[in-house]
C-alpha positions in Angstrom: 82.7 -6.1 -158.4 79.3 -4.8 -157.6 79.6 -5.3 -153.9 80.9 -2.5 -150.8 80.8 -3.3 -147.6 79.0 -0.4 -145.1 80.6 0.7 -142.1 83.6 -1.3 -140.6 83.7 -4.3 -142.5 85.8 -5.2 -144.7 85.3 -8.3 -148.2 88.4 -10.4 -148.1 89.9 -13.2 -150.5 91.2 -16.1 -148.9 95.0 -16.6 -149.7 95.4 -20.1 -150.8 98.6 -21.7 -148.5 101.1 -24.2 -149.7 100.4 -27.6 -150.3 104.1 -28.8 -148.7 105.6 -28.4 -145.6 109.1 -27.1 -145.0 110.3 -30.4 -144.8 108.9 -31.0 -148.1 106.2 -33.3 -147.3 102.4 -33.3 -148.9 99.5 -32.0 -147.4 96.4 -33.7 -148.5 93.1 -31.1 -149.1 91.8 -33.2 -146.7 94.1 -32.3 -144.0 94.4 -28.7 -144.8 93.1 -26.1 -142.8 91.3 -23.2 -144.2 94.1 -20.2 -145.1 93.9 -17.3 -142.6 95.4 -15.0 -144.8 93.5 -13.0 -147.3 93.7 -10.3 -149.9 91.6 -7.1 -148.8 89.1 -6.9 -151.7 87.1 -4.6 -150.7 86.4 -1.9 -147.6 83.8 0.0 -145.7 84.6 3.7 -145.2 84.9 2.9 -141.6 82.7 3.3 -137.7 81.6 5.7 -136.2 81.9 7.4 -132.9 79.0 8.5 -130.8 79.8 11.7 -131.8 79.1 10.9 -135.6 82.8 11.4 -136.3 84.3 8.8 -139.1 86.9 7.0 -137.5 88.9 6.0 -141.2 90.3 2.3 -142.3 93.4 0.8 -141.1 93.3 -1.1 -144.4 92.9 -0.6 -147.9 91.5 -2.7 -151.0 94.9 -4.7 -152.0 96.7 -5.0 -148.1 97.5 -8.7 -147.6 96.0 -9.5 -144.0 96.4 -12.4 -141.7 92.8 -12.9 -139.7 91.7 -15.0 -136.8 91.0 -18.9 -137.8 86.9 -18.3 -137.3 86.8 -14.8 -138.5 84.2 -13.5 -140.6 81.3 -15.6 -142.8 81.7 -16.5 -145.7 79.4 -14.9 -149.0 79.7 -15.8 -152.6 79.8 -12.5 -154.3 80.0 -13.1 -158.7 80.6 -16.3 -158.1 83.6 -16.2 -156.0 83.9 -17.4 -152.4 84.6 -14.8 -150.0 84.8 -13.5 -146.2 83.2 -10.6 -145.1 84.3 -9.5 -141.5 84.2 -7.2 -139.5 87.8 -4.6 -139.6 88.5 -5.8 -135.3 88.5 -9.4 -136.9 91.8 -8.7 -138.8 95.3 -9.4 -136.8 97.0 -7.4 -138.7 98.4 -6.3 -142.5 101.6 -8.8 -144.0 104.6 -6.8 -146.0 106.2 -8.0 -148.7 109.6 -8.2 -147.7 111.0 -5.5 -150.1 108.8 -2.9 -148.2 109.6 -4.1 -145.0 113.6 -4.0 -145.8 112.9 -0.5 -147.2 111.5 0.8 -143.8 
């Protein structure tokens, strides 16, 4: 990928959700929100303070993320639809459960 986002942003692939409930029943694309989960693709080396100091990443290229509903805008970088957002847009980082058992 020939793209790197500068500062505090972050590129992001949407995660693509199920297309059944738990009860089992069929969601049709046209009743399907937009997934706010996403695959970090890609980060920023992170904001600055006044100062100048680098204040480093929370998240890495490959953290699965869950982000607010309107975060970020969308881009098409090498074809491929994207978010870009900034890093205060992101909720928070998903486990798989195997790590979080581990802890």
């Amino acid at each position: 990928m020939a793209f790197k986002p500068l500062h505090d942003r972050v590129l992001v692939r949407r995660v693509e959700s199920d297309e059944k409930t738990k009860g089992g029943l069929i969601i049709p694309d046209s009743a399907k929100e937009k997934p706010a989960e996403g695959i970090v693709v890609a980060c920023g080396e992170g904001a600055r303070k006044d100062s100048g100091e680098l204040i480093e990443m929370a998240v890495s290229a490959g953290d699965k993320i869950l982000f607010g509903k309107w975060s970020g805008t969308e881009v098409t970088v090498d074809g491929e639809e994207l978010l870009i957002m900034k890093e205060s847009d992101i909720l928070g980082i998903i486990e798989d459960d195997a790590a979080a058992k581990a802890a």
